[in-house]
N, C-alpha and C positions, 0 to 999 in steps of 0.2 A: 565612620568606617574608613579603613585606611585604603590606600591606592592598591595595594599590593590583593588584600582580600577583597577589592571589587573587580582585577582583572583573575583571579582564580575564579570569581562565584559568575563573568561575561563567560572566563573559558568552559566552565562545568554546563553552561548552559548550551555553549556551540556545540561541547558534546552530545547533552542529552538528545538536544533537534538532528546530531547527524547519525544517534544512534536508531530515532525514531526512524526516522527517512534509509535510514540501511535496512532496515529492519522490512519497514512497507514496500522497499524497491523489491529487494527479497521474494517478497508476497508477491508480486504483481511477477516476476521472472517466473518464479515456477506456475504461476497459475499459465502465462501464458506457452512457455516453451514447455509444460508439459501437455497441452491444447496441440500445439503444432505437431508433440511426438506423436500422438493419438492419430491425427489426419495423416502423419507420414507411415506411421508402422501399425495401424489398425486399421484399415479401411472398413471391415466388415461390419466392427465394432459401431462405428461413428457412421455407419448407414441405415444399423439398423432401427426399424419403424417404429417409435413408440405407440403412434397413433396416427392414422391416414394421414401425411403431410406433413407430418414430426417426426425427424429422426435425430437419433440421440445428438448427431454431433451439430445438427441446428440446435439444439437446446444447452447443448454444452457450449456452442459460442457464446449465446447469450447471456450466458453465466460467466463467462470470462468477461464481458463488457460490465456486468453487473458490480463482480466483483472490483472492476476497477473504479467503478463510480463509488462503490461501499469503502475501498480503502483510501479512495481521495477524498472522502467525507471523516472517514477517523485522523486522515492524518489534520484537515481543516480542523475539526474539533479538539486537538491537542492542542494546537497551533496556538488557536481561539482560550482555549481555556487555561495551558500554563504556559505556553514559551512566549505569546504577548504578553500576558500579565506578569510573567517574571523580569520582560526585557523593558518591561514599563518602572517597574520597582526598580531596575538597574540604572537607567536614565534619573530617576529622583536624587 
């Protein structure tokens, strides 16, 4: 393999990992600033009871923490499964 198509096939890769990581950062901004617009411009919404001691917007934080441990688990599992193994074949 020549020098030139091993620094195209490192750059295709810095791509792909910064398009994954835009992509999840993405995810994790609207989940949370649209969390904050709820508690700034819905109050009523995010008080109200689901059930004695649950209200929506305790159950909706919790789903924004949730969410951010589920997309820091896909972005690990990408990670793990092609952008090391590619950058492992890249080193060879």
């Amino acid at each position: 393999m020549s020098q030139k198509s091993k620094a195209e096939e490192l750059e295709a890769l810095a791509a792909a990992r910064w398009r994954v990581a835009a992509v999840l950062t993405a995810c994790t901004l609207v989940t949370y600033v649209g969390f904050i617009l709820l508690v700034a411009f819905d109050k009523p919404l995010m008080g109200m009871q689901l059930v004695p001691g649950l209200s929506l917007g305790i159950l909706l934080g919790a789903l924004v923490i949730a969410t951010a441990w589920g997309l820091t688990g896909i972005y690990v599992l990408w990670a793990n499964g092609k952008y090391d193994k590619a950058l492992h074949q890249y080193r060879r």
